[in-house]
N, C-alpha and C positions, 0 to 999 in steps of 0.2 A: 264678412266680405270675402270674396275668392282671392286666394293669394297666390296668385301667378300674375305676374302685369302684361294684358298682351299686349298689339298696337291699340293707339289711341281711336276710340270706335268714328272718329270723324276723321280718320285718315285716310287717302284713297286705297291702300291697302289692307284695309281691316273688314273682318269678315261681317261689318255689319254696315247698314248704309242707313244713312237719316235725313228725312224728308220736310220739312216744315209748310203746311198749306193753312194760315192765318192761325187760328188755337188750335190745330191738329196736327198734332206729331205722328209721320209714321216710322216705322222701324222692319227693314227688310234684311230676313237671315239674307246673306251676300254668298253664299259659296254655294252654285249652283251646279257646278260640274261633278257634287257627291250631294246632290238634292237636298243641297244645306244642312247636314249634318254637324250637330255638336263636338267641337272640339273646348278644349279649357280656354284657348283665345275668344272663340264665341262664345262662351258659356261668360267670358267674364267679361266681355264687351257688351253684350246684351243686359247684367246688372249694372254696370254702369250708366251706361244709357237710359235707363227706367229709370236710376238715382237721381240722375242728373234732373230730367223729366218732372220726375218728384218735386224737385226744391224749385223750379221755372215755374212761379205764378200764372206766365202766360200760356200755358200749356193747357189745356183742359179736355183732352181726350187723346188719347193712344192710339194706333192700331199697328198690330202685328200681322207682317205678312213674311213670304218668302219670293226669294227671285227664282226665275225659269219654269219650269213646270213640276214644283215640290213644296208644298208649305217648307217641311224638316224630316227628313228619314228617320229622327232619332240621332243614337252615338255614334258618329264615326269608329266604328272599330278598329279602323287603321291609328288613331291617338293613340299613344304608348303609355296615357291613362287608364286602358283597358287591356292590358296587354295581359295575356294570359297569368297568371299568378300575381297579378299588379291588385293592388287593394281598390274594388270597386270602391267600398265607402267610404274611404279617404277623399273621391272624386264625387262624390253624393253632397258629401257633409261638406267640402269645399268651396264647390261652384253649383251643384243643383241648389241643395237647401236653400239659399242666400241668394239666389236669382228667383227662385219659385216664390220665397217669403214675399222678394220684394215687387213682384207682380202682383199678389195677391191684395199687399195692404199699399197698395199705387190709390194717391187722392186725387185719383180721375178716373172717369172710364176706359177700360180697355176693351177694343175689340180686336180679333182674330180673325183676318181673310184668309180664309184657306182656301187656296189656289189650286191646290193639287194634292196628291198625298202627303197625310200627315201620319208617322208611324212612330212607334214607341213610347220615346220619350217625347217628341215632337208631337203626337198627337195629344200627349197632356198637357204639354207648353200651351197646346191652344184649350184644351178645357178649362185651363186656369183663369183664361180669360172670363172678363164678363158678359161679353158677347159673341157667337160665334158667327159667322157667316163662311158659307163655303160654295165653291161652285161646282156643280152638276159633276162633272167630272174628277173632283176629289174622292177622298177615301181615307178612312180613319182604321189602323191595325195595331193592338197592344201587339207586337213581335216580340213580349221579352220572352214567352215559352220557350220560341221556337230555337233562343240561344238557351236556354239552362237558367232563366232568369225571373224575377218577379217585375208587375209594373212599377215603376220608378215615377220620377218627374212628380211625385204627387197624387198619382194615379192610383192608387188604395183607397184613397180617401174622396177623389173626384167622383169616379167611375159608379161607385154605388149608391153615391147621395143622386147621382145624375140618372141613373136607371133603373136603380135596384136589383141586390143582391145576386140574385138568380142571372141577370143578364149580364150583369156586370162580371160574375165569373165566365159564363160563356164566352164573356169576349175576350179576355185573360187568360184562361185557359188552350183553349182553343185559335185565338191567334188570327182569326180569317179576318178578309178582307169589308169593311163596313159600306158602304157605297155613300155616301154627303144626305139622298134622299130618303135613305134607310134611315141615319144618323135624326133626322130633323124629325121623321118618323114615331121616333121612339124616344124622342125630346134631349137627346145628347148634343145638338146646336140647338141655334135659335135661329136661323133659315138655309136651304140650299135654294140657288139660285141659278138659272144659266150660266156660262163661264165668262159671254160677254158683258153682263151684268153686274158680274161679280164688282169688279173697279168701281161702276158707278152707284148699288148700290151698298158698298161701307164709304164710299167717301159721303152721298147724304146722311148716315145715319152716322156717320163721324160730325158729320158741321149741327146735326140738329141735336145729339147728344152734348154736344164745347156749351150750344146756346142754353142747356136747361143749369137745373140749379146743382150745381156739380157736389156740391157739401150733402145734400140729399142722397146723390144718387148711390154716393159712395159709402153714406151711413144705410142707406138700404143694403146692399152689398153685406156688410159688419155683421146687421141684423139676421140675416137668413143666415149665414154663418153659426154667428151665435145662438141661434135658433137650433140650429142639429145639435148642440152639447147640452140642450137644457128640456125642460118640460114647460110646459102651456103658460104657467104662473110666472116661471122667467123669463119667458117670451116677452108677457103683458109689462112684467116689470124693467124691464129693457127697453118697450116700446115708447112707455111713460115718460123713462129718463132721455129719449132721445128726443119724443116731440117737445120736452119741455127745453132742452137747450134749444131746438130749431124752431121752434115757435119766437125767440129773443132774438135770432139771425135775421140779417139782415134781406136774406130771398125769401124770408117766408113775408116780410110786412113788402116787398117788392111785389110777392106775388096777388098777393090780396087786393093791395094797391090798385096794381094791371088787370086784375078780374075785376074787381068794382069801376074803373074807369072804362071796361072796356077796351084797351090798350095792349100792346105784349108787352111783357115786361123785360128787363132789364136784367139777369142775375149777375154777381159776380161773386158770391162766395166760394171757397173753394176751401 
């Protein structure tokens, strides 16, 4: 867990804002006047907020956005966590590690509206996600080159499993500007959308994502995961052991159920 205590993330001064619309939590970086840029109070109000999300049964799907016209710039450079000779990795291993962890292994879906430019580290905060959506006039930039820096937030490990090697350097490297349509292009989200759109569609694909079988979707998630550290045979053999527990859950005789009846059905595992 990060150990700085900022303000409380449900406080009106806290740089993160939280939304509730029936099973769907959103979660909006709040510091718009520096394009929502990570400080340690944001960095540790956002794992709290995902924790919290975590242990709330009624919670069954996430989405991450940002306020004003910025998904996340990435690090505030002005934080005195990055201050010239100040130990980057002290601020990695503190507040990134342990907010990225707990994004990743979240027992719901998470999606990522990206509104607007997403950079740095900000741009991987949303590849973490399991879903991306962005609109037309966003933009996705690794900027760590252009300080002296490597990608962060995760992004070693996203970037190439999400595009491959060769592209994934390029974008690393080189630093340029990615356009949202490029992005969906070359399969780094999963849609760009017009900007007036964008609202309306993550909030349906937020309510129709709460409705499905959430213990599924999340053990998909697990699977392709563990699917990159292993070969074909532990693939199968992972596959095995997951259908055989959720085959006993209680969405899979729900779902059957609902296809034999003809009926929708009902999930509530999670």
């Amino acid at each position: 867990m990060p150990d700085v205590t900022p303000e409380h993330p449900g406080h009106p001064e806290s740089p993160l804002r939280q939304e509730r619309a029936g099973a769907v939590l959103t979660l909006t970086l709040d510091r718009p006047a520096v394009l929502n840029s990570f400080t340690t109070d944001l960095l540790r109000a956002l794992f709290l907020a995902l924790d919290a999300a975590a242990e709330d049964a009624s919670v069954r799907c996430v989405v991450l956005t940002g306020a004003g016209r910025a998904f996340c710039a990435g690090q505030d450079l002005a934080d005195p966590a990055v201050a010239p000779q100040s130990d980057i990795g002290h601020l990695l291993a503190h507040f990134y590690r342990p907010m990225l962890l707990r994004l990743r292994s979240m027992p719901v879906p998470v999606i990522a509206a990206v509104n607007g430019v997403a950079a740095g580290a900000g741009a991987n905060l949303a590849l973490a996600c399991d879903l991306v959506v962005a609109a037309r006039s966003a933009s996705f930039i690794q900027a760590f080159s252009k300080i002296g820096l490597v990608p962060d937030c995760g992004g070693t490990w996203l970037l190439p499993r999400a595009v491959g090697r060769a592209k994934a350097l390029g974008l690393a490297m080189l630093g340029d500007r990615l356009p949202a349509q490029e992005a969906e292009r070359i399969g780094l989200i999963w849609r760009c959308v017009d900007d007036a759109e964008l609202a309306g569609e993550v909030g349906a694909l937020a309510a129709r994502l709460a409705a499905m079988p959430t213990r599924a979707l999340v053990e998909t998630r697990r699977a392709f995961d563990a699917a990159q550290q292993t070969d074909l045979a532990g693939a199968l053999d992972h596959e095995q052991a997951l259908q055989r527990e959720l085959g006993f859950a209680h969405d899979y005789q729900e779902g059957v159920a609902a296809f034999m009846a003809r009926r929708a059905p009902s999930f509530s595992d999670r």
